[in-house]
C-alpha positions as CSV (number, residue, x, y, z in Angstrom):
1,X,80.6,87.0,198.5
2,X,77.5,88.7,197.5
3,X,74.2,87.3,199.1
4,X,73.1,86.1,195.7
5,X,76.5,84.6,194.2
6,X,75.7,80.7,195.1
7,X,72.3,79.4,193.5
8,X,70.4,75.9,192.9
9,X,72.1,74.2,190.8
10,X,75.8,75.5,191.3
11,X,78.7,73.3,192.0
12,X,81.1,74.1,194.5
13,X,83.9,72.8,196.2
14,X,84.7,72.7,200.1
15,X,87.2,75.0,200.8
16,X,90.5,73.6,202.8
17,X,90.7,73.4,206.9
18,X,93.3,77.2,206.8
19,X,90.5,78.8,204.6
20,X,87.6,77.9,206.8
21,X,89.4,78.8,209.8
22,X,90.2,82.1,209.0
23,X,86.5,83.1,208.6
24,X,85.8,82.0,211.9
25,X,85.6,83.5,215.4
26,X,86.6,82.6,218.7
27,X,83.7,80.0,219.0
28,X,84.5,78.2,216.1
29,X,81.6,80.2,213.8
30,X,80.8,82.5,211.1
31,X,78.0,85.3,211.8
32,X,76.9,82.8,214.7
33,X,76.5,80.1,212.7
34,X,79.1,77.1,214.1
35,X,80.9,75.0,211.8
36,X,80.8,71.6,213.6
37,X,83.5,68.7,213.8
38,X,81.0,66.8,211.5
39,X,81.4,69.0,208.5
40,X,85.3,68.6,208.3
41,X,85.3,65.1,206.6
42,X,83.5,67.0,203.3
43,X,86.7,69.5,203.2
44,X,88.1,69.4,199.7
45,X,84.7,67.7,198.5
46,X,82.8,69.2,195.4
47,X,79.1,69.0,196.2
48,X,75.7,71.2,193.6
49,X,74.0,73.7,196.1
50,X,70.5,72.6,196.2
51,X,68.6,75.7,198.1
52,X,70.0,78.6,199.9
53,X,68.6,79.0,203.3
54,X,66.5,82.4,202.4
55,X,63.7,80.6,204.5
56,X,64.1,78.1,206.9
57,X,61.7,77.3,209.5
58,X,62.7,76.4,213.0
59,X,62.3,73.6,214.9
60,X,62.2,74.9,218.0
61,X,59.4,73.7,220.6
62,X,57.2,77.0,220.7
63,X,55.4,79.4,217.8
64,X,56.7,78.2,214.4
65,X,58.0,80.0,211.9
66,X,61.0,81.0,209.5
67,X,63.7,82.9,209.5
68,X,66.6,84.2,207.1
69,X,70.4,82.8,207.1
70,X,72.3,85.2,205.2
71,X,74.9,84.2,203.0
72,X,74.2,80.4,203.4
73,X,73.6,77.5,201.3
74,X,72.2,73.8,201.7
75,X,74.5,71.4,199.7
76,X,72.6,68.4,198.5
77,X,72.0,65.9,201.1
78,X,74.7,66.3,203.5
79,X,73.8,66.0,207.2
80,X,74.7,66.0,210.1
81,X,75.8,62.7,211.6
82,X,76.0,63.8,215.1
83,X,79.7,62.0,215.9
84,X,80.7,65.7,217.7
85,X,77.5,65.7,219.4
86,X,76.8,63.4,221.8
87,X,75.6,60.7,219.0
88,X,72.6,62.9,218.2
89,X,70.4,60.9,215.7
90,X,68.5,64.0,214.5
91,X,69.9,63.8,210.8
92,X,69.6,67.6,210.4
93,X,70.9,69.0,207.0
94,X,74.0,71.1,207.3
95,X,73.7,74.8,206.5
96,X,77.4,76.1,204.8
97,X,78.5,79.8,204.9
98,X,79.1,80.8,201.2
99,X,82.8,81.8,202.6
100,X,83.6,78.2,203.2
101,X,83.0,77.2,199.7
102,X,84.2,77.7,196.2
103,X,82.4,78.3,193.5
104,X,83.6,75.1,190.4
105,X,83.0,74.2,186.7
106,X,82.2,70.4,186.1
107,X,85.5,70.4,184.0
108,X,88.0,72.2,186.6
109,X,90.6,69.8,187.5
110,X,90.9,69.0,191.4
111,X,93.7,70.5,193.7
112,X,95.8,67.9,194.6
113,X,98.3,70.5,196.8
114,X,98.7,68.8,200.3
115,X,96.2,70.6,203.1
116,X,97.9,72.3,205.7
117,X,98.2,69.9,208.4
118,X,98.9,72.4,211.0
119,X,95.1,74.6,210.6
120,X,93.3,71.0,209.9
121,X,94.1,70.4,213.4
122,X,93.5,74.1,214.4
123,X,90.7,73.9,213.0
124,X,89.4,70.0,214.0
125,X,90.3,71.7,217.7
126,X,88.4,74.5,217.5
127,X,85.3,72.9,216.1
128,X,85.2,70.4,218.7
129,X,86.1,72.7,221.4
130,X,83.1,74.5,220.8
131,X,80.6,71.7,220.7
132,X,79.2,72.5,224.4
133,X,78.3,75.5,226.0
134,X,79.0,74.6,229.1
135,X,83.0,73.0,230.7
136,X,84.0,70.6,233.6
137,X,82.2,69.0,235.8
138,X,78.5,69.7,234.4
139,X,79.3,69.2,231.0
140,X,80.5,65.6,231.9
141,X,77.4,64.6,233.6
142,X,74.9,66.7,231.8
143,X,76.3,67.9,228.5
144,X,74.6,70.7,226.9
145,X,75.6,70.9,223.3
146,X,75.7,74.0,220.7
147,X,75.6,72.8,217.0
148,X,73.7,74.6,213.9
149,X,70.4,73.8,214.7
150,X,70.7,74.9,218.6
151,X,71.9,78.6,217.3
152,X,69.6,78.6,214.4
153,X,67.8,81.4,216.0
154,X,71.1,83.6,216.8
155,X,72.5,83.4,213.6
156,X,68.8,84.4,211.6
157,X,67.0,86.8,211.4
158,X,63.1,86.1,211.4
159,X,60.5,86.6,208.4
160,X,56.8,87.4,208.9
161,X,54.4,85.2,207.4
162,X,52.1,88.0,205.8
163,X,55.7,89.7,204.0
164,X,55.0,88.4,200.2
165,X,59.1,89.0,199.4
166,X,60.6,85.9,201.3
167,X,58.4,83.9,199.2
168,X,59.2,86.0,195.7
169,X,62.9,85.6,196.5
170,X,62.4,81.6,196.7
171,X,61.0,82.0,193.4
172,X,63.5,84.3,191.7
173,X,66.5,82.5,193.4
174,X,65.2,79.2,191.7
175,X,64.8,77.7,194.6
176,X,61.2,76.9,193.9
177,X,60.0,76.2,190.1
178,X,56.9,78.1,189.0
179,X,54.9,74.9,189.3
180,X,55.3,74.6,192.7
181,X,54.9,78.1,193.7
182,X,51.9,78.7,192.6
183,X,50.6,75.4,194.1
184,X,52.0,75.8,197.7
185,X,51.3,80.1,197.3
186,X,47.7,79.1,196.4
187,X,47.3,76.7,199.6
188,X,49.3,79.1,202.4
189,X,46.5,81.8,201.1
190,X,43.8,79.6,202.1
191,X,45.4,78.0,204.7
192,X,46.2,81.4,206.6
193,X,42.7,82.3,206.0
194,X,41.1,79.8,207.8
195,X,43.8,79.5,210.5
196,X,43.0,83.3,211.4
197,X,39.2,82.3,211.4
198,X,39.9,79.5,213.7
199,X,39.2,76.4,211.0
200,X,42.1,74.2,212.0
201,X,40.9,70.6,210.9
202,X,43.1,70.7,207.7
203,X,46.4,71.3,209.7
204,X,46.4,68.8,212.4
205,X,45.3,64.8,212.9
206,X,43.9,64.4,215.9
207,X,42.3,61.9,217.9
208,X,39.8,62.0,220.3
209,X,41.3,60.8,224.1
210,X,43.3,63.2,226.5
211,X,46.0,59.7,226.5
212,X,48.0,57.5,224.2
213,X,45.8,54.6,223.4
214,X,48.3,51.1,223.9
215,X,49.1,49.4,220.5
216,X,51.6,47.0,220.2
217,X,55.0,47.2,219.1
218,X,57.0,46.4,216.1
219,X,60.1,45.9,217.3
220,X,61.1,47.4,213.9
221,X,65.0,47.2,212.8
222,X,67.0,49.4,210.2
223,X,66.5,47.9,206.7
224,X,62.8,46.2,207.6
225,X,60.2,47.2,205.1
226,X,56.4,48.9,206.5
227,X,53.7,50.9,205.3
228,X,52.2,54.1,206.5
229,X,48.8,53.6,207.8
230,X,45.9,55.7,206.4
231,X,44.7,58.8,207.9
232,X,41.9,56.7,210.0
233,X,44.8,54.3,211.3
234,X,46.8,56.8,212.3
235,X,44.7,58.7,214.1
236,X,43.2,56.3,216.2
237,X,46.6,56.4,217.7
238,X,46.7,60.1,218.7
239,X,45.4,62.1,221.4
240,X,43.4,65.0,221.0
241,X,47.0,67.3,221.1
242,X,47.9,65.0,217.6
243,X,50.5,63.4,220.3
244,X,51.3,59.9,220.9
245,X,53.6,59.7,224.0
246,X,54.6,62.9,223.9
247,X,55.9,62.2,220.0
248,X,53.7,65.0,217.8
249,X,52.5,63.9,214.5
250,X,53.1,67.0,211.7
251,X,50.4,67.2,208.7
252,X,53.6,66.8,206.5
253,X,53.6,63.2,207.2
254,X,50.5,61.8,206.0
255,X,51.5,62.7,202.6
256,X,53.1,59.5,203.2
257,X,49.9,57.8,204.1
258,X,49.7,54.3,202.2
259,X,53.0,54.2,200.7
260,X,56.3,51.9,201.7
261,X,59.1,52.5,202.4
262,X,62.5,51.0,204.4
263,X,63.6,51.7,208.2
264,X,66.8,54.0,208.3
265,X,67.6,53.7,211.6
266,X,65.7,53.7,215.2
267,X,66.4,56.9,217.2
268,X,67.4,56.6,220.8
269,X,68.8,60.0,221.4
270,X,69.1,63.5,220.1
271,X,69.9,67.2,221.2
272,X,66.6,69.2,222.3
273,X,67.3,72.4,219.8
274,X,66.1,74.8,222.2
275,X,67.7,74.0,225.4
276,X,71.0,72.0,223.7
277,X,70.4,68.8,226.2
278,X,70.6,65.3,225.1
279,X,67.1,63.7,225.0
280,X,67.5,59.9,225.7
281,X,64.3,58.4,223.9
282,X,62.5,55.8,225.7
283,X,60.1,54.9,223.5
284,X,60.1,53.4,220.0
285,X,61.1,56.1,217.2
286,X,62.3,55.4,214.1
287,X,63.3,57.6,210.7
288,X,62.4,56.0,207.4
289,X,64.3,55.9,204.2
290,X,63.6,58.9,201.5
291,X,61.2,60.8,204.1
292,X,61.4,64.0,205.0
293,X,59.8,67.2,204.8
294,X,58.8,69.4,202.1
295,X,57.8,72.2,203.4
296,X,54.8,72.4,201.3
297,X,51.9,71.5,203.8
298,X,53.4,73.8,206.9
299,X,51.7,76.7,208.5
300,X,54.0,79.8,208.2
301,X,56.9,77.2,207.1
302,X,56.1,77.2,203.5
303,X,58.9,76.3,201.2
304,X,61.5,75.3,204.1
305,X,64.4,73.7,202.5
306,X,65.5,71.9,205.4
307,X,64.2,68.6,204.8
308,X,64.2,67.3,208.3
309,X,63.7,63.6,208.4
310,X,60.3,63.1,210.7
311,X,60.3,60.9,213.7
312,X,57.9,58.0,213.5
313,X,55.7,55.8,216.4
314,X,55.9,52.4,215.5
315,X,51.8,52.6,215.5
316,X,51.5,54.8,212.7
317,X,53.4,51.9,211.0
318,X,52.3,48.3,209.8
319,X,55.1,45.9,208.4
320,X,55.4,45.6,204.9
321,X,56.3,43.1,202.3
322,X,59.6,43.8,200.2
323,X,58.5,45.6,197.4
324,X,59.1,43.4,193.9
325,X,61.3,46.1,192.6
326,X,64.0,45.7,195.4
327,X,63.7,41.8,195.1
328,X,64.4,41.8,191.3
329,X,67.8,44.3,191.8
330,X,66.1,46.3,189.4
C-alpha cells in the first residue's frame, strides 16, 4: 500500500489470521513492528482509522521525542490488553501495519467464508512465541517481554523537533483540523523558545522538597468516582523532580485539574518499554476513565496520537460524589 492510502476517517476491516501471517517475518513482525497475541481477537473486525502514526512520541525513560512509523495506522480505541504480556496494565494503543488491514465501504457486506484454521493457529503460535526476548530458564523467573511499545524505537525512524514537515503532514493527512493546529503550532513556538532560554515553569509542576511528602491513601477501587485536585493540591504532593514516589507527574494532566471522573482500574504491574521487564508497582496507581493524553501540552511530542492513559497517585486525587448525570441513567 502506498504510505498515504489509509486516512482519518477510513473504515477498514482486519484482515484474516493467513493474510497477516504472510506479511510477517520470523519474529512474528512486519518492518519490526510485532503483531502481538492481543490483536488476534479483532481479526475479521471492521474498525474507522483514527490517526496514522506519522508522529508518535516515545515513552521511553530518557530525552523525549517522536518518531515516524511508516505505513501504520491507529484504529479507534483499540488497546492493548496485555493477556500475552505478562498481565501488563499499560493500556497502550495498538499501532496496525496498513498490510494487515483492508480498506471497506459502510455498505460492503461481511465475509462470512470460514478462516483458515490451520494459519489462525500458525499465526496465534507465532505471535505468542515471540512475546519474550529471552527462553528457558531466565525467561521463567525474570521474563523480559518484546511487544509494540518495547520495539517502538526499532521499527521508527526519529523526527527533529525544529523539521516544520512532520507537523504539515499531520495537517494535510487530516490528522489534525486547522483549529487545532494553529493552536498547539502557536504554543510549541513559544514553548520551544523559552525551553531553549531555560524558562521551564510552564512545563513542569513541581514542588519544593527533595522527598515525597506522606498523604494518606484512598484505597480507591475501579468504578469509585474522585476529582482532580487543583494545581496548588497537587503540587504540594511533588518533589522538586515533579515526582511523587518515583511516579512523575506530566503537564498533560492538569488539564484535568478540577474535573471528575471514574476509576478504570488500579495498576499493579506493567512492562518497563525500554528494558522489556515487568515492573511490579508497590504503590497505589490508578488509570481513570476517559483520560489520556493529547499531545497538545508536550515538549517536542506535539500532536502524538497515541493517547496513553496517564498513571495517577492517589494524592493528586480527592473522592468525589456521583455526578447527577450518572445517577439519573441519563
Amino acid at each position: 500500500m502506498a504510505d498515504e492510502s489509509l486516512r482519518r476517517g477510513d473504515l477498514v476491516e482486519v484482515r484474516r489470521a493467513e493474510e497477516i501471517l504472510a506479511t510477517l517475518d520470523g519474529g512474528g513482525a512486519l518492518d519490526a513492528l510485532p503483531f502481538m497475541p492481543e490483536m488476534l481477537r479483532f481479526s475479521g473486525q471492521r474498525f474507522v482509522v483514527t490517526s496514522r502514526a506519522d508522529k508518535v512520541c516515545t515513552i521511553l525513560w530518557g530525552p523525549l521525542g517522536s518518531r515516524r512509523l511508516a505505513d501504520t495506522v491507529l484504529l479507534e480505541d483499540l488497546r492493548c490488553d496485555g493477556a500475552g504480556h505478562g498481565g501488563c496494565e499499560s493500556n497502550c494503543r495498538l499501532f496496525w501495519k496498513e498490510a494487515w488491514l483492508r480498506p471497506v465501504r459502510a455498505d460492503d457486506p461481511a465475509d462470512t467464508t470460514p478462516e483458515d484454521a490451520g494459519a489462525r493457529q500458525g499465526l496465534e503460535e507465532l505471535a505468542a512465541h515471540n512475546t519474550q526476548k529471552e527462553s528457558g530458564e531466565a525467561a521463567e523467573s525474570n521474563p523480559c517481554f518484546r511487544c509494540q511499545a518495547s520495539e517502538l524505537c526499532t521499527a521508527s525512524t526519529p523526527l527533529r523537533t525544529t523539521d516544520p514537515r512532520p507537523y504539515l503532514r499531520e495537517f494535510t493527512s487530516k490528522d489534525v483540523p486547522l483549529r487545532r493546529f494553529v493552536r498547539v503550532m502557536a504554543r510549541a513556538v513559544r514553548w520551544h523558545v523559552l525551553h531553549k532560554l531555560g524558562v521551564s515553569s510552564h512545563l513542569y509542576l513541581r514542588g519544593t522538597g527533595t522527598s515525597s511528602p506522606p498523604s494518606e491513601p484512598l484505597h480507591l477501587q475501579p468504578g469509585d468516582w474522585v476529582k482532580v485536585k487543583s494545581r496548588e493540591g497537587i503540587a504540594a504532593t511533588l518533589t522538586d523532580k515533579s515526582t511523587n514516589r518515583g511516579l512523575f507527574f506530566d503537564m498533560q494532566m492538569l488539564n484535568y485539574s478540577g474535573k471528575v471522573f471514574r476509576v478504570e482500574k488500579r495498576v499493579t504491574r506493567i512492562i518497563s518499554p525500554d528494558s522489556g521487564r515487568l515492573i511490579h508497582m508497590t504503590r497505589d496507581c490508578v488509570i481513570l476513565e476517559n483520560v489520556a493524553c493529547s499531545g497538545d501540552y508536550s515538549l517536542s511530542r506535539w500532536f502524538c496520537p497515541r493517547a496513553d492513559q496517564p498513571f495517577w497517585r492517589e494524592c493528586w486525587l480527592e473522592r468525589a460524589a456521583t455526578p447527577l448525570s450518572e445517577m439519573s441513567g441519563s
